[in-house]
N, C-alpha and C positions, 0 to 999 in steps of 0.2 A: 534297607536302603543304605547305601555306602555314602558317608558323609565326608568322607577326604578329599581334600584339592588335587586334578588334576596335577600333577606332575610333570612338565615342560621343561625341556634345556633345548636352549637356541646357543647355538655355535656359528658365529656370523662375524668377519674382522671387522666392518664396515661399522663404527660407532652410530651413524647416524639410523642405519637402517634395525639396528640393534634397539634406538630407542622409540621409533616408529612402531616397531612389533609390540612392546611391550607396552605402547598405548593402546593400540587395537587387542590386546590380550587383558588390559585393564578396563575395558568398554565392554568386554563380553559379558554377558548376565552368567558368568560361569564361574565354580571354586576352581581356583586353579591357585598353580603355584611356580612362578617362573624363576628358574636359573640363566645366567645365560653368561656364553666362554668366548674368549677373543680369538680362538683362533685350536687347532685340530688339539695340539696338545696338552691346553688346559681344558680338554672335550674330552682325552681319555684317560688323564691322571686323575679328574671328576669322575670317573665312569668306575674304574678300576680301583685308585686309591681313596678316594671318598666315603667315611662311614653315613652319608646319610642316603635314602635309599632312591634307588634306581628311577629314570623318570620313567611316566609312561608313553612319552612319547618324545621322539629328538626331533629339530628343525635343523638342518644340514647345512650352509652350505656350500657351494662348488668350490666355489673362486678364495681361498684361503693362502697366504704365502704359507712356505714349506709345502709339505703334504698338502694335497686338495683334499676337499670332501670326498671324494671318490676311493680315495686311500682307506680315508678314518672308514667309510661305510663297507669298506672288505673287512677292516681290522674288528668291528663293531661284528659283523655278521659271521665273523671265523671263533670268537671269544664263547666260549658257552654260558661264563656269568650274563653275557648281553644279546645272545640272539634273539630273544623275543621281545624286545623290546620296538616298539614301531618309530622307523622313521621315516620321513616325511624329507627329502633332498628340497630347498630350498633357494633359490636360484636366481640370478638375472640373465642366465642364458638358458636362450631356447632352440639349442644346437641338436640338433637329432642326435647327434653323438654323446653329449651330455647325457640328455634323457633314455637312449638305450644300453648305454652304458651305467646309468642308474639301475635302470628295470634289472638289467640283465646281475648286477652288484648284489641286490637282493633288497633294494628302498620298497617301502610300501605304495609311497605315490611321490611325483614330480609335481612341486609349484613354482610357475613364473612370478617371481616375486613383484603384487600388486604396485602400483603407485597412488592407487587411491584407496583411501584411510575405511570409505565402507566394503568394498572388497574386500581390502585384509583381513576384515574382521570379518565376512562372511566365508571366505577360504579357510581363516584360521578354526571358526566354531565347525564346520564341515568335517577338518582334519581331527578335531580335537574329540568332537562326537560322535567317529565314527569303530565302532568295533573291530582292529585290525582282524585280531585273531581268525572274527568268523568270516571275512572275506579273504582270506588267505586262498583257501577251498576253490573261490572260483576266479581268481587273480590272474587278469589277461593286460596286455599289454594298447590294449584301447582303454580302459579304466584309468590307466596309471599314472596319464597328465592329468591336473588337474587346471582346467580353465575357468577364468571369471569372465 
């Protein structure tokens, strides 16, 4: 049995909603271990220049000044040290074009970022425990929102 914390980095400029996450990822009955970047390029100087090791899983999201998420998730999925790494786009838009523009990027799944504190945490332990690798396989574009 694998006794190490989950591994999380939330890249989100929004301070308030950055500390909201990491309530609901503090109330999870889960080891986990959160990072979390203001913004796309303390997302891939962390990714890249950072000796400590890879998360397993990112929280994305869109709306970022400079580069958008959309950018960093080409930059993240073209990189060979980071393409398997699962991320998770992260959002308050639920623009069709956001989300198939995600899909089509290479995200694992799309969330509308909850505003209530037990959905967070039921979206987030959903995300967090699920095995990208082996849904990869059968990864269709009905799956890939994720609603609460």
């Amino acid at each position: 049995m694998n006794n190490h914390p989950i591994k999380i980095l939330l890249a989100d400029d929004d301070e308030d909603d950055r500390l909201f996450f990491e309530d609901a990822i503090d109330a999870l009955p889960l080891r986990t271990s959160l990072k979390m970047v203001e913004n796309g390029k303390e997302l891939m100087d962390y990714l890249l220049l950072s000796e400590s090791p890879l998360p397993d899983v990112i929280f994305l999201d869109l709306n970022m000044p400079g580069k958008n998420g959309l950018d960093y998730l080409t930059e993240i999925r073209a990189h060979p040290k980071l393409q398997s790494i699962s991320v998770a786009v992260y959002s308050t838009s639920s623009s069709e074009k956001d989300i198939e523009e995600s899909f089509v990027r290479g995200a694992n799944i799309y969330i509308n970022k909850p505003n209530d504190f037990n959905d967070l945490k039921d979206v987030l332990k959903k995300v967090i425990c699920t095995n990208w690798q082996y849904l990869n396989t059968s990864f269709n574009k009905e799956s890939f929102l994720l609603s609460v």
